[in-house]
N, CA and C atoms as an extended XYZ file, in Angstrom:
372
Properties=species:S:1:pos:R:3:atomname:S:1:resname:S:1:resid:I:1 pbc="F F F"
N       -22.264     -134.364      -25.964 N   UNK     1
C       -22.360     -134.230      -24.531 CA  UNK     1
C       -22.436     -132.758      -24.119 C   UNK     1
N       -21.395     -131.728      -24.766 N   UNK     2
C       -21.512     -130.446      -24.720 CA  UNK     2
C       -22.881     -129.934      -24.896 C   UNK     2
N       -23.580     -130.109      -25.454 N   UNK     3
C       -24.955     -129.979      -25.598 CA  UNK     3
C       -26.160     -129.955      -24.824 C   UNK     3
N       -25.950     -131.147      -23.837 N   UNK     4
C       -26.774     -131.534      -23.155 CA  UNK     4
C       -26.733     -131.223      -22.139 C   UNK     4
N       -25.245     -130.602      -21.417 N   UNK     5
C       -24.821     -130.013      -20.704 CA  UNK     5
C       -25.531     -128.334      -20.873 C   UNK     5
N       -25.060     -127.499      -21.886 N   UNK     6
C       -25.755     -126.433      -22.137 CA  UNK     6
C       -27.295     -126.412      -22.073 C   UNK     6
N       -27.865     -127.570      -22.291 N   UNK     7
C       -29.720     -127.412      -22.495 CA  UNK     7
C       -30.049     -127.428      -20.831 C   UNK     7
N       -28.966     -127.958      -19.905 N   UNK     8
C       -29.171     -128.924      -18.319 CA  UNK     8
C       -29.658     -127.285      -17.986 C   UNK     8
N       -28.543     -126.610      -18.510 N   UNK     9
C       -28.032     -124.919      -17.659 CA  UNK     9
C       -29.461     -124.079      -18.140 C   UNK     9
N       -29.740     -124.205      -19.235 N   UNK    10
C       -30.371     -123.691      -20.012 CA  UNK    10
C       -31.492     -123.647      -19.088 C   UNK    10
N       -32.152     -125.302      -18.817 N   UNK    11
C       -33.627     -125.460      -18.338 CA  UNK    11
C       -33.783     -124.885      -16.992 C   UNK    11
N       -32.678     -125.555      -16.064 N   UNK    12
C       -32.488     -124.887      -14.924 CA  UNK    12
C       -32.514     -123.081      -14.598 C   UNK    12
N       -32.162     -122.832      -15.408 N   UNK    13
C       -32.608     -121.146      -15.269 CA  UNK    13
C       -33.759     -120.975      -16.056 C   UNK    13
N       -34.036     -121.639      -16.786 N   UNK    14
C       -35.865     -121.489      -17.243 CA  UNK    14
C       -36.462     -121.484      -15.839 C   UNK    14
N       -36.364     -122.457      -15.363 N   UNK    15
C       -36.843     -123.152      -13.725 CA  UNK    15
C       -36.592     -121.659      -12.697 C   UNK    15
N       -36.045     -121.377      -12.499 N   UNK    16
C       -35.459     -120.521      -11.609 CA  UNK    16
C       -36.198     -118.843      -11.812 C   UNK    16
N       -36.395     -118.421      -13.328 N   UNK    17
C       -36.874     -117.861      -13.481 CA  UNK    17
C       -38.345     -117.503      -13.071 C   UNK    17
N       -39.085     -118.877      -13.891 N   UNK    18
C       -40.054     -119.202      -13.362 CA  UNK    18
C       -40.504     -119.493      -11.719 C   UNK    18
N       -39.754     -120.028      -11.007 N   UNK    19
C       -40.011     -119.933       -9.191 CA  UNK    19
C       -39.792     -118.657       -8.961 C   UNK    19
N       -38.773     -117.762       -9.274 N   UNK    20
C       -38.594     -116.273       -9.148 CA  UNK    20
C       -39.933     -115.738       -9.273 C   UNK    20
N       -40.744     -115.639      -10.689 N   UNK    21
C       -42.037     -115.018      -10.844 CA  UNK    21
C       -43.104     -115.150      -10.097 C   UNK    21
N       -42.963     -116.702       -9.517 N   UNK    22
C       -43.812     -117.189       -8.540 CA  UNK    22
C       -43.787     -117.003       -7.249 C   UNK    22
N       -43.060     -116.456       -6.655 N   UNK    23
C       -42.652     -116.437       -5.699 CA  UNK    23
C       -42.279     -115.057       -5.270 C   UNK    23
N       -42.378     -114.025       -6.093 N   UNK    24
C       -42.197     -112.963       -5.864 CA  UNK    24
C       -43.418     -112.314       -5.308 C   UNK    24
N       -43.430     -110.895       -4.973 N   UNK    25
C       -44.934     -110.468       -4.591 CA  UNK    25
C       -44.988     -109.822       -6.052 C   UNK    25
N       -46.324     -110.455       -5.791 N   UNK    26
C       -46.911     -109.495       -7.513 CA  UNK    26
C       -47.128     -108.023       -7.625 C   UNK    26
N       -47.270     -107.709       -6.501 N   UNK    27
C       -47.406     -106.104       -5.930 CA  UNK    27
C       -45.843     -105.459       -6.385 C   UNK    27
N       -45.139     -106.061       -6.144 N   UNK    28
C       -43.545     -105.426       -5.714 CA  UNK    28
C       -42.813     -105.234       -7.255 C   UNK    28
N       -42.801     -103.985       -7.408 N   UNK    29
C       -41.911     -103.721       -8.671 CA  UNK    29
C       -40.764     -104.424       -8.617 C   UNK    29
N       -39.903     -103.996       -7.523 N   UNK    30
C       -38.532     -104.401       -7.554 CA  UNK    30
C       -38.364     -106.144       -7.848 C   UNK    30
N       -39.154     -106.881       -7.574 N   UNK    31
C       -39.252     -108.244       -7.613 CA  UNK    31
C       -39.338     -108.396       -9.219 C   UNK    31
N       -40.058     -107.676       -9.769 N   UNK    32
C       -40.732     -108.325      -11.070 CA  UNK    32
C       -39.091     -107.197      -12.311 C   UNK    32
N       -38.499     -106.658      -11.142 N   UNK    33
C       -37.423     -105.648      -12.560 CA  UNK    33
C       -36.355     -106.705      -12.095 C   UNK    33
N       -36.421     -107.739      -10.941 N   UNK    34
C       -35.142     -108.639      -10.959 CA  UNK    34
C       -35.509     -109.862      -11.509 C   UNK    34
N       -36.678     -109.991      -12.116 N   UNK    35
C       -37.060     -110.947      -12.812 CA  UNK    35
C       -36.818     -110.462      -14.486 C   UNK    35
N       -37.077     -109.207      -14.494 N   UNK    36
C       -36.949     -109.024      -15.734 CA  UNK    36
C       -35.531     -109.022      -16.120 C   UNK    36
N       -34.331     -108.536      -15.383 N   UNK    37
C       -32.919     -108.551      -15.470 CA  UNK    37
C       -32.660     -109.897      -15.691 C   UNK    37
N       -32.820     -110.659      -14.739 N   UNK    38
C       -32.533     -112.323      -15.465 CA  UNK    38
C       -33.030     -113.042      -15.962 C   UNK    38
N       -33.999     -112.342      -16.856 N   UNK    39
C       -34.626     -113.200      -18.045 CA  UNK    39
C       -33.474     -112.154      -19.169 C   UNK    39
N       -33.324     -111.272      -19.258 N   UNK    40
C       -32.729     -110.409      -20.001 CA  UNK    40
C       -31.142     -111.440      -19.817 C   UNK    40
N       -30.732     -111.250      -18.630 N   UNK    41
C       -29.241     -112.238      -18.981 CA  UNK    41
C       -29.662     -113.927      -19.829 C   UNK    41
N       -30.825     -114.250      -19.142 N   UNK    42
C       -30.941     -115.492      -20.072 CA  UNK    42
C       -30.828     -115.447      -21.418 C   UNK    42
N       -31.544     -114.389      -22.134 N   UNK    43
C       -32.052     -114.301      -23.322 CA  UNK    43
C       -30.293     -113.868      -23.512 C   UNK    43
N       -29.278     -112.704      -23.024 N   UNK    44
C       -27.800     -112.702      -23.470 CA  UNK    44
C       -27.618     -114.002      -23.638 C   UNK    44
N       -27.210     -115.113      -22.666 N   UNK    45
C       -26.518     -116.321      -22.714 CA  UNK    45
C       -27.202     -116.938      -23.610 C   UNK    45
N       -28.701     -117.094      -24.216 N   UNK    46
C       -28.625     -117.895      -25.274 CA  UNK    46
C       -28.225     -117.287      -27.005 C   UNK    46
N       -28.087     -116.046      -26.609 N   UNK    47
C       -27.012     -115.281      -28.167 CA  UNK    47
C       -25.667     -115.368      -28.018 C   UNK    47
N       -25.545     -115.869      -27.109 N   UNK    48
C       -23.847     -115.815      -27.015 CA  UNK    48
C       -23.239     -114.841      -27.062 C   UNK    48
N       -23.484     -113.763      -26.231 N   UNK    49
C       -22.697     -112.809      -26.732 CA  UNK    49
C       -20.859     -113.071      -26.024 C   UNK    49
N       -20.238     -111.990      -25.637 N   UNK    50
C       -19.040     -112.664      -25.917 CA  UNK    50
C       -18.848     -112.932      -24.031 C   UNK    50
N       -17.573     -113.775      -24.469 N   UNK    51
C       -18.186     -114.747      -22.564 CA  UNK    51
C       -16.537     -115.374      -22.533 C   UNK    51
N       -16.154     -115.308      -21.022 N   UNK    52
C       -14.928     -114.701      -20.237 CA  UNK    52
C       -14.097     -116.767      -20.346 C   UNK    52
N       -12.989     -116.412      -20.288 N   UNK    53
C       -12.287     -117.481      -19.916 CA  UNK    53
C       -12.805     -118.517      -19.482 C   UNK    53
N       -12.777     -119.822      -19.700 N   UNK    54
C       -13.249     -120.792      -19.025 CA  UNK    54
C       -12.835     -120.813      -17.121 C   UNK    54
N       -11.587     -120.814      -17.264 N   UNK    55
C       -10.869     -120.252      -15.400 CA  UNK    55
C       -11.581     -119.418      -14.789 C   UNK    55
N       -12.085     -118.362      -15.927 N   UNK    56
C       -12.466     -117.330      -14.691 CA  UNK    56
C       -14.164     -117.644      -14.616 C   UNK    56
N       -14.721     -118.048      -15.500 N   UNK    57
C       -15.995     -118.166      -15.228 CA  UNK    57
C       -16.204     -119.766      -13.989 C   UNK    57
N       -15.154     -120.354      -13.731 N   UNK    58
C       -15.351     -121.551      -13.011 CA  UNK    58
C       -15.224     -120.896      -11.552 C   UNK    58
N       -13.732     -120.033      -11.797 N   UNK    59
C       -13.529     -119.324      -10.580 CA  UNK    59
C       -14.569     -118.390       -9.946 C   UNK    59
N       -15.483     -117.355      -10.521 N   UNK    60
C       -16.561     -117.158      -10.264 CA  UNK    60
C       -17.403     -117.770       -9.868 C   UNK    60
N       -17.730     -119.012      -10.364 N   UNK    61
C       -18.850     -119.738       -9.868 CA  UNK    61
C       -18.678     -120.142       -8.574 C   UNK    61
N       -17.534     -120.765       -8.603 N   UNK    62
C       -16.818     -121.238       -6.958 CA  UNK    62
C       -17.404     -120.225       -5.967 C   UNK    62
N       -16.633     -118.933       -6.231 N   UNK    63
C       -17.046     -117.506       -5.060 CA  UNK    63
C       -18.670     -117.796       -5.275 C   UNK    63
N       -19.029     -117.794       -6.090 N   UNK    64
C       -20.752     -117.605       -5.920 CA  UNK    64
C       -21.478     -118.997       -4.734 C   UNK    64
N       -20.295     -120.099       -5.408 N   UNK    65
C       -20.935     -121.211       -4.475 CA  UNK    65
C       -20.523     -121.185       -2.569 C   UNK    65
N       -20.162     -120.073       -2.503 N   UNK    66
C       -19.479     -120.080       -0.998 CA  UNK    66
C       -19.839     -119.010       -0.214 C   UNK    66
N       -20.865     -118.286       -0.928 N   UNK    67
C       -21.313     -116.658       -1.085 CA  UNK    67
C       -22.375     -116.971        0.101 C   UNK    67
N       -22.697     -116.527        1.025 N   UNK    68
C       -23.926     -117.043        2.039 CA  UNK    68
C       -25.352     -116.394        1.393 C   UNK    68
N       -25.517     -116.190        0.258 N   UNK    69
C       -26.662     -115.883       -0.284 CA  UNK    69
C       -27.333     -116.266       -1.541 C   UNK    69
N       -25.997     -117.261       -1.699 N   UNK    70
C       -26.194     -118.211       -3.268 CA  UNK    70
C       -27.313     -119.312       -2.655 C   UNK    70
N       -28.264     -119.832       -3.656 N   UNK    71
C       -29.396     -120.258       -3.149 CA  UNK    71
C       -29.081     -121.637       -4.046 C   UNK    71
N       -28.829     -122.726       -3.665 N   UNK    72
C       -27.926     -124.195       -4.235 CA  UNK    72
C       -29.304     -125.000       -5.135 C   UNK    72
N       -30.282     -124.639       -4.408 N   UNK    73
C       -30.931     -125.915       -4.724 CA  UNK    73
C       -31.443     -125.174       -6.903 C   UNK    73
N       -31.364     -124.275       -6.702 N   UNK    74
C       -31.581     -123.548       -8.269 CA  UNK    74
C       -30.153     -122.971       -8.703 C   UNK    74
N       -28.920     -122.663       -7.890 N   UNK    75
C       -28.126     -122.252       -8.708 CA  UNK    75
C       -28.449     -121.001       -8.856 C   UNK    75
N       -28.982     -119.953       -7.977 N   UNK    76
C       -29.189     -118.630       -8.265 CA  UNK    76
C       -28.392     -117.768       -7.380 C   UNK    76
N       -28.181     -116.562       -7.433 N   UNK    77
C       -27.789     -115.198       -6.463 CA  UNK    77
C       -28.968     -115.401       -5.528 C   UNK    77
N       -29.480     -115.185       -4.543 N   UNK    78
C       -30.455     -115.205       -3.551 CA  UNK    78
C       -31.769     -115.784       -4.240 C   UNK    78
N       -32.653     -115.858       -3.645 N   UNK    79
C       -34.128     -116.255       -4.193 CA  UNK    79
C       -35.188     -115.561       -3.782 C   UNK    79
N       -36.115     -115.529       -4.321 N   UNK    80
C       -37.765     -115.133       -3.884 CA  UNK    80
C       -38.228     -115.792       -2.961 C   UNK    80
N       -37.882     -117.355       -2.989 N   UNK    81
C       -38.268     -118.547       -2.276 CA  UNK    81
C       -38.005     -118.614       -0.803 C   UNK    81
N       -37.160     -118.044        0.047 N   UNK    82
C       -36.777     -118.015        1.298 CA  UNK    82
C       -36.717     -116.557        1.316 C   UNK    82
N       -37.825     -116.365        2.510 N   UNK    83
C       -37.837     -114.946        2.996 CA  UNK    83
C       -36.512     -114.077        3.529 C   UNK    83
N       -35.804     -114.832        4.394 N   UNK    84
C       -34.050     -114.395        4.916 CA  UNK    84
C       -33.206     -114.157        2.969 C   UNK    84
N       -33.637     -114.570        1.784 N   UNK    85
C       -33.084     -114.347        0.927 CA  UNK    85
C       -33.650     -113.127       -0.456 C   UNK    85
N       -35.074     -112.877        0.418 N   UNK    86
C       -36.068     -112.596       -0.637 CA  UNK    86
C       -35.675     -110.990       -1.182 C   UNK    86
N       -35.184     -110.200       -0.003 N   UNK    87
C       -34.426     -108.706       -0.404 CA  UNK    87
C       -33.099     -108.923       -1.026 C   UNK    87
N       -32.118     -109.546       -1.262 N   UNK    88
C       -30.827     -109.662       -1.744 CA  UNK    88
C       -30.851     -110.988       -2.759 C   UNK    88
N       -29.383     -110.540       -3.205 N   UNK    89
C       -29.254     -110.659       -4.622 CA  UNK    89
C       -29.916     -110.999       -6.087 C   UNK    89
N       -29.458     -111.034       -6.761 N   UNK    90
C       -29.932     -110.844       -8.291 CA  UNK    90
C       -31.088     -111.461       -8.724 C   UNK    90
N       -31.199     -112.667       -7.917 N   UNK    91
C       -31.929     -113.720       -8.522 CA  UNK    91
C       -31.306     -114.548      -10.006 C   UNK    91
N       -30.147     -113.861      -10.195 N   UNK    92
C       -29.989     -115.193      -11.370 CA  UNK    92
C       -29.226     -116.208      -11.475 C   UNK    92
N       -29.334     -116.776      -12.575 N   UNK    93
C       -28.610     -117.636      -12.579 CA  UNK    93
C       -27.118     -117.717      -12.447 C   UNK    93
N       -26.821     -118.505      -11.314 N   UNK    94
C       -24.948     -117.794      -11.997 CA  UNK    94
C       -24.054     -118.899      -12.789 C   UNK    94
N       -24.695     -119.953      -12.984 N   UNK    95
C       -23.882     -120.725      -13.714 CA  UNK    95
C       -23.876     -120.186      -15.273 C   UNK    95
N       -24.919     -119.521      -15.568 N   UNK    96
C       -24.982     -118.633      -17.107 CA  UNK    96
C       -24.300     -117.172      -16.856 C   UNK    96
N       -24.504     -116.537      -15.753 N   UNK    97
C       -24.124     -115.030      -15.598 CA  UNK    97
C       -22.361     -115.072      -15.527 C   UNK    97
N       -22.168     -116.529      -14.576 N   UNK    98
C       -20.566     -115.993      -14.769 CA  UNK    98
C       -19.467     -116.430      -15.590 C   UNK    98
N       -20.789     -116.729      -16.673 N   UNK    99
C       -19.787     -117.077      -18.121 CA  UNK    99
C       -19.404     -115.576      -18.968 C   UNK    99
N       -20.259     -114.721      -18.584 N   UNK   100
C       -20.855     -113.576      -19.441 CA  UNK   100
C       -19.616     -112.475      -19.180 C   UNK   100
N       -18.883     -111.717      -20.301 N   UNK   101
C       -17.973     -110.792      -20.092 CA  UNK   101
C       -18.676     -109.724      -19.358 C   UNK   101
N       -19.943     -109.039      -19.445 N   UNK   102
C       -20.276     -107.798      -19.347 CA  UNK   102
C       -21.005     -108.165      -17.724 C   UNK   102
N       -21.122     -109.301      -16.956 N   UNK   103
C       -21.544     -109.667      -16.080 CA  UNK   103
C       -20.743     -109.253      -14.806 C   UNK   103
N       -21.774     -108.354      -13.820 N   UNK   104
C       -20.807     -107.897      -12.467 CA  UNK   104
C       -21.861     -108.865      -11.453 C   UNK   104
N       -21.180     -108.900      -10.454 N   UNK   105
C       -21.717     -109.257       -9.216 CA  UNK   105
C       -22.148     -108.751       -8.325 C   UNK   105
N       -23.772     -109.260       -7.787 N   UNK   106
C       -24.704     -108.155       -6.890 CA  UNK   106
C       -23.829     -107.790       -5.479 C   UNK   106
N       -23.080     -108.338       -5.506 N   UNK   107
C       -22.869     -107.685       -3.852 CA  UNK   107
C       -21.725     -106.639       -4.118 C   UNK   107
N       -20.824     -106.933       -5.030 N   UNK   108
C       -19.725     -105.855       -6.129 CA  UNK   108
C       -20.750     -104.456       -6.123 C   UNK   108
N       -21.778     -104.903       -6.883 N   UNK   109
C       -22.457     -103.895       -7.440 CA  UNK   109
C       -23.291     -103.321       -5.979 C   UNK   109
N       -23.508     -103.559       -5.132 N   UNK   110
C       -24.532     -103.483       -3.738 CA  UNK   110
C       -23.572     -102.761       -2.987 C   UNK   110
N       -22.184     -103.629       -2.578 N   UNK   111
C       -21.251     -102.777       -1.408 CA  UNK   111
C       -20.109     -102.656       -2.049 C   UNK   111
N       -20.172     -102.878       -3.040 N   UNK   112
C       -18.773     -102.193       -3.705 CA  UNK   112
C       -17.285     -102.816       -3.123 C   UNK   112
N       -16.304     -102.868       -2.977 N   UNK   113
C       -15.262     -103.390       -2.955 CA  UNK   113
C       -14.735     -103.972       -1.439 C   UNK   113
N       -15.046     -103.466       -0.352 N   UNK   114
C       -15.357     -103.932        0.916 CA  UNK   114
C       -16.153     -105.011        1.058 C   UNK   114
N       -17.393     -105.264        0.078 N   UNK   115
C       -17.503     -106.733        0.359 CA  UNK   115
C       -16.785     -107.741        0.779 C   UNK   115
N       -17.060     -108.631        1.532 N   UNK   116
C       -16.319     -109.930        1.689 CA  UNK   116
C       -16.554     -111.259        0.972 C   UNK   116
N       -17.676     -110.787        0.192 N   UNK   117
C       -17.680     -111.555       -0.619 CA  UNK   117
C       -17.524     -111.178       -1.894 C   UNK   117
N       -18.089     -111.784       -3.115 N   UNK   118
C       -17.887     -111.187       -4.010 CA  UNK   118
C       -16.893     -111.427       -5.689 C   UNK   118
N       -16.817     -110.898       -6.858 N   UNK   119
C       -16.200     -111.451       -7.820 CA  UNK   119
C       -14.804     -110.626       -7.716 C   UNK   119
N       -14.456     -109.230       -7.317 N   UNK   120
C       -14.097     -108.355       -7.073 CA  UNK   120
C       -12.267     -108.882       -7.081 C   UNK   120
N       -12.295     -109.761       -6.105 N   UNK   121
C       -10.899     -110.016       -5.447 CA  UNK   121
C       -10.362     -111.143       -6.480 C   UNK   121
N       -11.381     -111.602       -7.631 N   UNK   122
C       -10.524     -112.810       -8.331 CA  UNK   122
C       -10.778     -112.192       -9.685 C   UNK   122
N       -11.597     -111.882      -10.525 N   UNK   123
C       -11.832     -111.372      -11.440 CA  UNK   123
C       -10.413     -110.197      -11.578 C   UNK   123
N       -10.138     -110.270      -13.236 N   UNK   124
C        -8.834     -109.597      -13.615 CA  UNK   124
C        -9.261     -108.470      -14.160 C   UNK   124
């Protein structure tokens, strides 16, 4: 079952990636280096590199799911797909990113600790 679960996560950010590329402007660097960043975390999460508490990666996900820029229907940080989302966040996946030890959060990383949102206030 563990398995099938991992391939679900797996495809779904295949998916996501792919609408990202599509959906980006082909003109726009910045679009195609946040495509390249979360194909780069994909390609981490399928080496496994080393990856945070089960608690805290659930607890992360939670903040991500309550985040007004988490995009539900893919499970991503913002999207390409909705223009009100198309300048902000990461575009990735966060059900893979907030398993990942070396993984920060775009709005952490964007406004720094004043965010109101964010991994900042639960992360140890």
């Amino acid at each position: 079952m563990n398995f099938f679960l991992r391939l679900r996560s797996r495809v779904q950010l295949c998916l996501a990636l792919l609408v990202a590329g599509m959906f980006s402007d082909v003109a726009s660097r910045q679009g195609w280096i946040r495509v390249g960043r979360a194909f780069a975390l994909w390609w981490g999460g399928l080496t496994a590199g080393e990856q945070v508490a089960g608690e805290t990666a659930k607890r992360r996900l939670e903040v991500c799911r309550q985040c007004p820029i988490f995009y539900s229907p893919l499970g991503t940080c913002g999207t390409p797909m909705k223009s009100e989302l198309r300048d902000q966040g990461c575009w990735c996946h966060m059900e893979t990113k907030s398993k990942l030890l070396g993984a920060h959060c775009f709005l952490d990383e964007t406004l720094g600790p004043d965010a109101p949102y964010g991994w900042h206030r639960y992360d140890l």
